[in-house]
Structure formats: structure tokens, C-alpha cells
N, C-alpha and C positions, 0 to 999 in steps of 0.2 A: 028902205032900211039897208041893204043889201051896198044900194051907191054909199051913203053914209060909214059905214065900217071898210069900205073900200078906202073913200076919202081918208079916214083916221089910218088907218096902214098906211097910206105912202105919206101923212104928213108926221106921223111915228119915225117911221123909216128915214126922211128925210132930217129930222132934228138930231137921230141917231148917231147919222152921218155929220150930220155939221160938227157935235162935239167929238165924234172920234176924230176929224182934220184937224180943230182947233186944239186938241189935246195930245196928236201922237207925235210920239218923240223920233221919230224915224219915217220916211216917205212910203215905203214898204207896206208899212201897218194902213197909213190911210189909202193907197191903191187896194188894198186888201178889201179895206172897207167900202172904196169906190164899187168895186166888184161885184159885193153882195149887195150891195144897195141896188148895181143895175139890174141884177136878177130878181129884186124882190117889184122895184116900181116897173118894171118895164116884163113883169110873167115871163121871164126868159126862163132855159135850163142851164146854162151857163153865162161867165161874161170872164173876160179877159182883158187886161190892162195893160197896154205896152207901154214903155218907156222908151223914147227917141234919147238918146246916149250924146245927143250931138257929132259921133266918129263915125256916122254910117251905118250905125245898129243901132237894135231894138234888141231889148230884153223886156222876159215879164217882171211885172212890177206886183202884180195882183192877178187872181183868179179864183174864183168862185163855183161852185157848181151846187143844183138842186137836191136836196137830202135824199132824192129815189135812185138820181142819177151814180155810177160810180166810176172817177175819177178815170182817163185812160190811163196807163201806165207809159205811155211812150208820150213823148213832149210834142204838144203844138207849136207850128213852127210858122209864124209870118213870113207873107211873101210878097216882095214889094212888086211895086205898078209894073217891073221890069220883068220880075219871075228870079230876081237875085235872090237865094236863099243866103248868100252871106252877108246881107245886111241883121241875120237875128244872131244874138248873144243868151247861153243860158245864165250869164252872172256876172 
């Protein structure tokens, strides 16, 4: 019973997400919901979304975190393969 109501949450969660992509009017909204989606099918306590800008950056696009967890107040900051911290953008 237990695999069964498991199954129905992530294929809930997955339809969820498909109509919020096919319906958001901004890229924003469905990294957003990319986000939570990853924390609900994948038992994360957070998940993060970056966006490749094409110029060398990444900014967030989306992020998510678990209703117990609370948010840090200082910004996560990607660090590419090099350890360049100025490839992230906050916007």
C-alpha cells in the first residue's frame, strides 16, 4: 500500500509540473516549479536551478527548500569546475 501512495505522489507531482511548464508565462515560474518538483520526487531538502545565461554566468532561476527546513539568509553561490566564483549572477 505504502509503494502504491508513493507511486500516486510522484505521478501527482509529475502532472503537476507538466501543466505548470505548459502554462507559465515566464521561465522563472516553471524553474520554480522545476525545484519543487525535485525535492518532492527525488526526498531532497532542497533543490536549485541555475540558469546558463550563455555570457559566462549562471544565475538562479529557481529554488526550493522543505517546509521544516529555513531558507539561509546569505545567497548560494555556484562554483564552476575551475573554482571561478565569477561565473554566478544574482539577476
Amino acid at each position: 500500500m505504502r509503494r502504491t501512495d508513493e507511486r500516486v505522489e510522484r505521478l501527482t507531482t509529475l502532472s503537476r509540473l507538466t501543466r505548470l511548464i505548459t502554462s507559465a508565462t515566464d521561465s522563472d515560474s516553471a524553474f520554480q516549479g522545476i525545484a519543487e518538483a525535485a525535492v518532492t520526487l527525488l526526498e531532497a531538502k532542497m533543490a536549485y536551478v541555475w540558469v546558463d545565461e550563455r555570457s559566462e554566468r549562471l544565475r538562479e532561476g529557481g529554488s526550493f527548500w522543505a517546509p521544516e527546513l529555513a531558507r539561509p539568509t546569505i545567497p548560494i553561490v555556484p562554483v564552476s569546475s575551475r573554482g571561478d566564483r565569477r561565473l554566478w549572477s544574482s539577476g
